[in-house]
NUTORBA-199094 format. One record per residue (C-alpha): residue number from 1; x, y, z. Coordinates in Angstrom, 3 decimals. Layout:
! NUTORBA-199094
<NUM; <X; Y; Z>>
...
! end
This chain:
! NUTORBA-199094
<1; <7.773; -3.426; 6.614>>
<2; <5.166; -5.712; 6.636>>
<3; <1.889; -4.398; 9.251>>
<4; <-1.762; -5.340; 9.749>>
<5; <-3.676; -2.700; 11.835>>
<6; <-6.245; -4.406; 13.624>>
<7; <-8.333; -7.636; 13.230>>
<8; <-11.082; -8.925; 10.923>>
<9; <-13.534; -7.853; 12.746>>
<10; <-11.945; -3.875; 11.768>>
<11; <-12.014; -4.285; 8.551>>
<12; <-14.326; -1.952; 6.237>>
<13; <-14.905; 0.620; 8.459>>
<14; <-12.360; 3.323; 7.094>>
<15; <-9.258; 2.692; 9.395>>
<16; <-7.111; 1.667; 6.961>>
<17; <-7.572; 4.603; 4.134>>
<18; <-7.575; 6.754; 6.823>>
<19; <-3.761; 5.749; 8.755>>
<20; <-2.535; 5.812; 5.067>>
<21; <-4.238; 9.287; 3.913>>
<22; <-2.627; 10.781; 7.009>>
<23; <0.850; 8.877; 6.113>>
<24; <1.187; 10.129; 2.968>>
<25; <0.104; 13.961; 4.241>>
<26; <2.768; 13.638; 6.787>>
<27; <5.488; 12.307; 4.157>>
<28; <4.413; 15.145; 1.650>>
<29; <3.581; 18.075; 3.575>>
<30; <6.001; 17.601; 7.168>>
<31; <8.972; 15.711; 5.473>>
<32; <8.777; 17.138; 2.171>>
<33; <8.719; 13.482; 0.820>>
<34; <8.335; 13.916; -3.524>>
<35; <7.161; 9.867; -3.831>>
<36; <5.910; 7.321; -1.861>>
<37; <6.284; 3.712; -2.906>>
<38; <5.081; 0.310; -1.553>>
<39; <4.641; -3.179; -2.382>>
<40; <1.165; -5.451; -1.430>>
<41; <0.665; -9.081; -2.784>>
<42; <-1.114; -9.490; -6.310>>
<43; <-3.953; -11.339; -4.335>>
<44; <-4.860; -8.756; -1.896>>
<45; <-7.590; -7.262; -3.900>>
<46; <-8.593; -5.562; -0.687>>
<47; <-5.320; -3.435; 0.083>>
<48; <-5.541; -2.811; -3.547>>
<49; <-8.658; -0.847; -3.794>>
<50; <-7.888; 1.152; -0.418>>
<51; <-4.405; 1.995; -1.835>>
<52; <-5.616; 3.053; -5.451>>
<53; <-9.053; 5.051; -3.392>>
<54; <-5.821; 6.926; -1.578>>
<55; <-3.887; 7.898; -5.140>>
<56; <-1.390; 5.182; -5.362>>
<57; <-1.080; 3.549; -9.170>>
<58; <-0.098; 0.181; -10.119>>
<59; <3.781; 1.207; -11.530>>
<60; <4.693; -3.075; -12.003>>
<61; <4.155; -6.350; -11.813>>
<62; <7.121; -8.435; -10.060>>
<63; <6.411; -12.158; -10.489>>
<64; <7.506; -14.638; -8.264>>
<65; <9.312; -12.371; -6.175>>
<66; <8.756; -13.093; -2.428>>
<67; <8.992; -16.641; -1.236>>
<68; <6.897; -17.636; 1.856>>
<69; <7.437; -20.639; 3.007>>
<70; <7.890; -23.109; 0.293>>
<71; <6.091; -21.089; -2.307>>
<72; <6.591; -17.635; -4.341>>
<73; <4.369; -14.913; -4.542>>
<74; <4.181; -11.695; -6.454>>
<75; <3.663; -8.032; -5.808>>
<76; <2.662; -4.988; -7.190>>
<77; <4.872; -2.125; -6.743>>
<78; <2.324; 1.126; -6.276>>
<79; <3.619; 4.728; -5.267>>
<80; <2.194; 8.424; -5.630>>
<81; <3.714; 11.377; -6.590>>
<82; <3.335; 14.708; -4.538>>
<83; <1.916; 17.187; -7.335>>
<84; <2.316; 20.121; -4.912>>
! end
C-alpha cells in the first residue's frame, strides 16, 4: 500500500522513523508478527536510510518491476526479523 505521511515541508523532522518504529512494535509485540517486509523504489535514497536507521535490510533487488506510466521502475524488497 503505497502512503506518504505529510508534505515536504515535514520531512526530516523524525515523523517518519517514528510511525514506522511504532509499526513494527505493534506488529512484533501486539500481533506477534515474526517478519515484516516492504518494498520502496531503488531511487528513494531517503526512505532508504529511515528504513535501514529502523532495522530493515536490503533482502533484493527486483529490476524493472513496477511500471508507472509508460516506464518501469525497480524496488528493493527490505524486511526485519523479530529476534525476541
Amino acid at each position: 500500500m503505497p502512503y506518504t505521511i505529510g508534505g515536504k515541508q515535514q520531512r526530516n523532522k523524525g515523523y517518519g522513523k517514528a510511525i514506522i518504529n511504532e509499526l513494527v512494535r505493534f506488529a512484533f509485540e501486539d500481533l506477534n508478527f515474526h517478519r515484516l517486509d516492504l518494498a520502496v523504489y531503488d531511487f528513494n535514497q531517503q526512505a532508504i536510510k529511515c528504513y535501514k536507521d529502523c532495522g530493515f535490510e536490503i533482502e533484493g533487488l527486483f529490476i524493472d518491476n513496477k511500471k508507472v506510466g509508460a516506464n518501469y521502475w525497480s524496488t528493493y524488497n527490505m524486511s526485519i526479523i523479530n529476534k525476541n
